[in-house]
Every structure is written in structure tokens, then in C-alpha cells.
C-alpha positions as CSV (number, residue, x, y, z in Angstrom):
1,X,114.7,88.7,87.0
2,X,117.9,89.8,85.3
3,X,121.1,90.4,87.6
4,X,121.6,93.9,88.2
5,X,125.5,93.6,88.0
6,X,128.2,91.6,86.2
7,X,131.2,90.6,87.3
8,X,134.2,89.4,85.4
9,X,138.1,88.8,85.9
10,X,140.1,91.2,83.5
11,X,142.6,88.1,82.5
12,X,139.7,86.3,81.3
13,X,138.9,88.6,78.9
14,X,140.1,88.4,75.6
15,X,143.4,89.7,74.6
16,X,142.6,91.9,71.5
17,X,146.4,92.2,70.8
18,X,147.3,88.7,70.0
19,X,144.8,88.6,67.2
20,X,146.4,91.8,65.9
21,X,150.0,90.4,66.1
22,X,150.8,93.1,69.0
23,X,151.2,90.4,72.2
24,X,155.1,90.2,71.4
25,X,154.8,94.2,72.4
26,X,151.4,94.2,74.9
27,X,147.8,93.1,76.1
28,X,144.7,94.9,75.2
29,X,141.2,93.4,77.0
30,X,138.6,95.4,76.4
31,X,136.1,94.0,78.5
32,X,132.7,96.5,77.8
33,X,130.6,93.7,75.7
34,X,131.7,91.4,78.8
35,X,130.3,93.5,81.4
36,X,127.6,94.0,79.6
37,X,128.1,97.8,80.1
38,X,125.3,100.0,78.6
39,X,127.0,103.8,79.0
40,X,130.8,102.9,80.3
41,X,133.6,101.5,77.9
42,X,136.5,99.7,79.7
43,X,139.9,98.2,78.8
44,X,143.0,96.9,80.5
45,X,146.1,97.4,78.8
46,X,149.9,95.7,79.5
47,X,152.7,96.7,78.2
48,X,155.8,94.9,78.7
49,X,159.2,96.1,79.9
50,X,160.4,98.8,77.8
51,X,157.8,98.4,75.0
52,X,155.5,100.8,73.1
53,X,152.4,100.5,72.1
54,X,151.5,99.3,68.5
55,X,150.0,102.1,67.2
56,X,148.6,105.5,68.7
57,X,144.8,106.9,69.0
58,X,142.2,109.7,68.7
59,X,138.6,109.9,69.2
60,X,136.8,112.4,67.4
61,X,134.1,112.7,70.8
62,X,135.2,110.5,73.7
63,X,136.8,112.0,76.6
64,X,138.9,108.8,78.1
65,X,140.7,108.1,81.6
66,X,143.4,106.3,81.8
67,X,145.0,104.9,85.5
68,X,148.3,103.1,86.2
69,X,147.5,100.4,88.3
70,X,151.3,98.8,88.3
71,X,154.4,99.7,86.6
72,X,155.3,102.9,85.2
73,X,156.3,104.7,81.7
74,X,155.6,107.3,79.6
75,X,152.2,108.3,77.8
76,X,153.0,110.8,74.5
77,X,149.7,112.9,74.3
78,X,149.8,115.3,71.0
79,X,153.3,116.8,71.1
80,X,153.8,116.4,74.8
81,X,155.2,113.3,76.9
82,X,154.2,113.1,80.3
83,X,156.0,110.5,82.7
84,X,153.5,107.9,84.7
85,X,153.9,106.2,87.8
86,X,151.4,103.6,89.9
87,X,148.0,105.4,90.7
88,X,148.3,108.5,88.4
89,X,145.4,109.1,86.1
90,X,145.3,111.2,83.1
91,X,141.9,112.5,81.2
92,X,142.8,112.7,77.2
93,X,140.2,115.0,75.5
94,X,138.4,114.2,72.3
95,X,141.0,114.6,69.3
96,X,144.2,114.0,71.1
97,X,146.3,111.3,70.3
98,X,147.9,109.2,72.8
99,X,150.2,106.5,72.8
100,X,152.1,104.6,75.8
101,X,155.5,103.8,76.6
102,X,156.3,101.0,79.7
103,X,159.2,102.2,82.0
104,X,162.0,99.1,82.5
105,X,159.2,97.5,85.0
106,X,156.4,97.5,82.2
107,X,153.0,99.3,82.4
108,X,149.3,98.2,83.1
109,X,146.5,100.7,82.9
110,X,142.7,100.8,83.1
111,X,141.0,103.0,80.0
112,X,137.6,104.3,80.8
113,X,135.5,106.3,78.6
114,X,131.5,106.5,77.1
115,X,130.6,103.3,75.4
116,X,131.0,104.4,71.8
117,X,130.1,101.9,68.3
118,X,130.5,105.3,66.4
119,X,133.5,106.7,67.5
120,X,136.0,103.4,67.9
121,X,138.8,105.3,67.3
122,X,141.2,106.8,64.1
123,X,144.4,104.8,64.3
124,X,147.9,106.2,63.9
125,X,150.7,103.7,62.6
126,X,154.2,105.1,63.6
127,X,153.3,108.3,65.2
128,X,155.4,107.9,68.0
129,X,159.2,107.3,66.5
130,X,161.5,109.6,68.4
């Protein structure tokens, strides 16, 4: 019989943003396909001391949480910026963009959303350019 869990260490999951040229900036593991999550998307995200993300996102019908576990910064959602310390949480709706920002101590945050192969995501290149 099958295991009816799975665990796995966050760090040993692949960082996505080194093979995307991104790990001078941050760390992206998205760890769903290591879980072997059926219904629940996850990914753990670092940014570095005063560094933005690469790039922002939507999702044309997944709701997302997003939690600061350590650090702090900013997150840019549509035309709003909202500052972020450890423990806040912020829901994005579908079709908002968002983008992060780490504070001078850098930023780590947990992503959770509805496992999704159709609706990965429309990337934005240079949305967020004061």
C-alpha cells in the first residue's frame, strides 16, 4: 500500500530560477510534482537583500496565498504596493499581477494555490520599474 503522505525538505527541491538565469536576483522551488500533490500547488520563493523579482504574474483562474515566513519587503499587486513583514499573508485573486520586492533583510515566502497544468501563469517582463 501506497503512503498516504509525502514529505520533503523545501531546499532540496529544485531551484527553478537558476535554470532561468534569475539566482543572481532569487530562488523559486516549486515543490507540487515533489509532494506529489493532487489538488494543492506549492512554492517557496527567496529573494535576496534588496532585490526584485524577475518578472511579475497573473493567473487567469487561480486564487493564490502568499506567507512571509522570514524577511520582509514589498509585494506590488496591480497598481497598489503593499509593505510585508514575517507572518503576513496576502490572497491575490485571479487576474492580478503581482510581483515582490525584498526589504534590506531579503524575503522568503510560501505560494499556495489549486494545482493548475492549464493556468501556469501569463508572465510580465518589466512591469514593475518605478
Amino acid at each position: 500500500m501506497a503512503a498516504s503522505y509525502t514529505h520533503k525538505r523545501l531546499t532540496d527541491v529544485e531551484d527553478s530560477a537558476v535554470k532561468f538565469g534569475l539566482a543572481d536576483t532569487q530562488e523559486a522551488r516549486f515543490a507540487s510534482d515533489e509532494l506529489e500533490t493532487q489538488q494543492t500547488g506549492l512554492s517557496h520563493h527567496r529573494l535576496k537583500p534588496g532585490k526584485r523579482q524577475g518578472f511579475a504574474h497573473s493567473h487567469d483562474d487561480a486564487e493564490e496565498v502568499y506567507v512571509v515566513i522570514a524577511g520582509s519587503g514589498r509585494v506590488k499587486l496591480d497598481d497598489e504596493i503593499v509593505e510585508l513583514e514575517r507572518l503576513d499573508a496576502v490572497r491575490v485573486s485571479p487576474g492580478a499581477i503581482r510581483a515582490f520586492e525584498a526589504g534590506d533583510d531579503g524575503l522568503e515566502v510560501l505560494a499556495f494555490g489549486p494545482r493548475r497544468t492549464d493556468d501556469r501563469g501569463e508572465i510580465l517582463q518589466d512591469w514593475w520599474n518605478d
